[in-house]
C-alpha distance (Angstrom), angle and dihedral (degrees) to the residues before:
residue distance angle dihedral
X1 . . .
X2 3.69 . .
X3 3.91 138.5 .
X4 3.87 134.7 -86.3
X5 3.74 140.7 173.9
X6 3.51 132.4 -169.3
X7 3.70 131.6 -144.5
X8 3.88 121.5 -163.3
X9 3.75 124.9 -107.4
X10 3.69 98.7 -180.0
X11 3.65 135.1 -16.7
X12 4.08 110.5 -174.6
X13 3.95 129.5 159.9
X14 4.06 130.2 -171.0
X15 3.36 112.2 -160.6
X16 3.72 158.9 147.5
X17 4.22 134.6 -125.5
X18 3.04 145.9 -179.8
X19 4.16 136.1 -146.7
X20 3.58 125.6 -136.1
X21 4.23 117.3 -176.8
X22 3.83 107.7 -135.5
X23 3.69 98.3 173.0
X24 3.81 134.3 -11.8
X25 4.07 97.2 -71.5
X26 3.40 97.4 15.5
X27 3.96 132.5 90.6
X28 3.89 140.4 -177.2
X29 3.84 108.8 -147.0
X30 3.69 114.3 -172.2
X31 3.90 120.5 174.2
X32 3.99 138.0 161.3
X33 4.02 111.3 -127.2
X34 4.15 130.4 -166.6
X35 3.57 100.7 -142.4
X36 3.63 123.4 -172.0
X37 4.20 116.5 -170.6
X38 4.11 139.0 173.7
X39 3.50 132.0 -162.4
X40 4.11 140.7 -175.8
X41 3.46 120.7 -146.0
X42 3.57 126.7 -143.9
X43 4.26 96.7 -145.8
X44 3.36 124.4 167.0
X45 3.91 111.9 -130.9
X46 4.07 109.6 -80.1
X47 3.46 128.4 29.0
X48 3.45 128.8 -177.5
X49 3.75 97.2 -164.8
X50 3.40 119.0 12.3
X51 3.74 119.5 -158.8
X52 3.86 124.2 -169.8
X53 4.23 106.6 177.4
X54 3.31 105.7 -55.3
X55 3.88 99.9 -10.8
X56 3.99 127.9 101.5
X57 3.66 122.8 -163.3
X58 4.15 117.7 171.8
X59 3.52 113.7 -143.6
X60 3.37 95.6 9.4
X61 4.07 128.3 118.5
X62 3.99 110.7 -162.1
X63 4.03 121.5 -135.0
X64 3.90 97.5 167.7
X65 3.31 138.9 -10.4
X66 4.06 131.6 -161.8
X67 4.40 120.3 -159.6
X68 3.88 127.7 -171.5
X69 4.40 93.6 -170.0
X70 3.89 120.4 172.9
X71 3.56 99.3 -122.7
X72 4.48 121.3 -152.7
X73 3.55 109.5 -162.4
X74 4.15 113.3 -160.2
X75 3.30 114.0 -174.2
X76 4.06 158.3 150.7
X77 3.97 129.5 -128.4
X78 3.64 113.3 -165.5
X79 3.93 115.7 -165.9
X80 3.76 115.7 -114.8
X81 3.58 102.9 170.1
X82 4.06 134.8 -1.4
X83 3.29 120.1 -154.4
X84 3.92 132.6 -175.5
X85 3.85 88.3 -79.4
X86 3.58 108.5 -18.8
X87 4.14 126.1 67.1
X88 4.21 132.3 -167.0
X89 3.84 115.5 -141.9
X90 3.75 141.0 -177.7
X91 3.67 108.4 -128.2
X92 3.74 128.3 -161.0
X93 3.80 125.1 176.1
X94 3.40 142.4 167.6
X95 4.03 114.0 -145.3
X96 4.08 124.2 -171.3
X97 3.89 113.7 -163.4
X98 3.65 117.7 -141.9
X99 4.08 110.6 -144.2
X100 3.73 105.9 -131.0
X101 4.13 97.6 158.5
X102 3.44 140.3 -11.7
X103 3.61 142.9 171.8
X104 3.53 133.8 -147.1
X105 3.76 120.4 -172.2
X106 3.92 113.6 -173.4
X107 3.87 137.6 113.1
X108 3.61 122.6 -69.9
X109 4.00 111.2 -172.3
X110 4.03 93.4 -6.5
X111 3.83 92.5 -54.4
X112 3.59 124.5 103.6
X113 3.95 112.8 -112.2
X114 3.62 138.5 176.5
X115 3.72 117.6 -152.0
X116 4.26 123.4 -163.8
X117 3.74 116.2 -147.9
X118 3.92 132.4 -179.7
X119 3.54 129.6 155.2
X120 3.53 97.5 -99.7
X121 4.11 90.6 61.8
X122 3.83 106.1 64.5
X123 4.22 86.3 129.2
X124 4.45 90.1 117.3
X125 3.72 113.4 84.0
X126 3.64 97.9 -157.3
X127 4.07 84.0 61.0
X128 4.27 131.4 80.9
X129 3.67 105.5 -164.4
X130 4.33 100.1 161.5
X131 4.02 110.6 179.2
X132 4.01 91.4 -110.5
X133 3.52 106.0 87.1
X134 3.89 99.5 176.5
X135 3.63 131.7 -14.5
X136 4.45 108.9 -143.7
X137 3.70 123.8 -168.9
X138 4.10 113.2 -167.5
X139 3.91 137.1 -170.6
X140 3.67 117.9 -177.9
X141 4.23 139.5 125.3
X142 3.65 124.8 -96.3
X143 3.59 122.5 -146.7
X144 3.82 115.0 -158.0
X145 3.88 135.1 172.7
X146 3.71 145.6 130.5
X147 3.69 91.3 97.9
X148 4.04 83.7 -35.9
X149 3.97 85.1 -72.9
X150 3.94 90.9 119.9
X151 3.83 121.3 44.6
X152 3.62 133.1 174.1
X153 3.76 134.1 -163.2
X154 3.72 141.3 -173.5
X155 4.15 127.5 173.6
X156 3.65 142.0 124.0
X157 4.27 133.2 -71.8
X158 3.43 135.8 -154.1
X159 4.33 118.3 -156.0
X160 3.63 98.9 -142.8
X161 3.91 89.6 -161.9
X162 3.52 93.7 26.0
X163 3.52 93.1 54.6
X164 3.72 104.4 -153.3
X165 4.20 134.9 91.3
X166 3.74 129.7 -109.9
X167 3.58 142.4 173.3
X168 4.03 122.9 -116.5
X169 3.96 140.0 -168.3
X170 3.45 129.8 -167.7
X171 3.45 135.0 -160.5
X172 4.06 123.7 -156.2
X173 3.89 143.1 176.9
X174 3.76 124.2 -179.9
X175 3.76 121.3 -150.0
């Protein structure tokens, strides 16, 4: 078995959420995002098993692979600072992705192969394909004003399967 890495490509989600007040300076925000994501991978030559977060392939050595996950962000706002009509607030969320395809193009047995996976094909033996693609937990500030229509956010991530740290923004309007 040898050793890989990945590096991201791009990492963007569309989506929709929704704010709940708990108590006076603190919100629930709960949402459903499309995210779509691709990744390199820094493999050596021969694999036996190659793994990339939570899937398996046997004989299989990954050069890219490409996601489209259903992403459900759960999360808590707490109010830093109001003013007139803008507010700061410390954000933490917790955000399971939902595999619905990917695509992993490497070599299997010296050729070059690309393999299609969703949660609905789990039928090859040598493959582990389990719904929960990634599992991310985020703390960051949001920045909203304009009558708290438009918000803003920036913060860190952790890939609990993925096992590695990023950086994220976020963009938002409210209707």
């Amino acid at each position: 078995m040898g050793y890989q890495t990945f590096s991201t490509k791009i990492d963007v989600g569309f989506g929709a959420n929704k704010k709940l007040s708990l108590l006076d300076n603190l919100d629930l925000e709960i949402g459903l995002t499309a995210n779509y994501g691709s990744f390199e991978s820094t493999a050596e030559e021969v694999l036996f098993i190659s793994s990339f977060k939570t899937s398996d392939i046997h004989y299989f050595s990954h050069d890219a692979v490409s996601q489209l996950n259903l992403e459900v962000p759960i999360g808590v706002q707490l109010k830093l600072l109001k003013l007139d009509q803008s507010s700061l607030r410390l954000t933490f969320s917790a955000i399971p992705q939902i595999g619905i395809l990917a695509k992993h193009i490497g070599t299997n047995w010296d050729k070059k192969s690309t393999t299609i996976e969703t949660f609905l094909n789990s039928k090859d033996p040598y493959r582990n394909t389990p719904l929960l693609s990634d599992f991310y937990l985020r703390s960051g500030l949001s920045y909203s004003f304009f009558k708290s229509m438009i918000s803003i956010g920036l913060g860190a991530e952790y890939s609990i399967f993925g096992k590695s740290t990023g950086l994220y923004s976020k963009f938002g309007y409210s209707f």
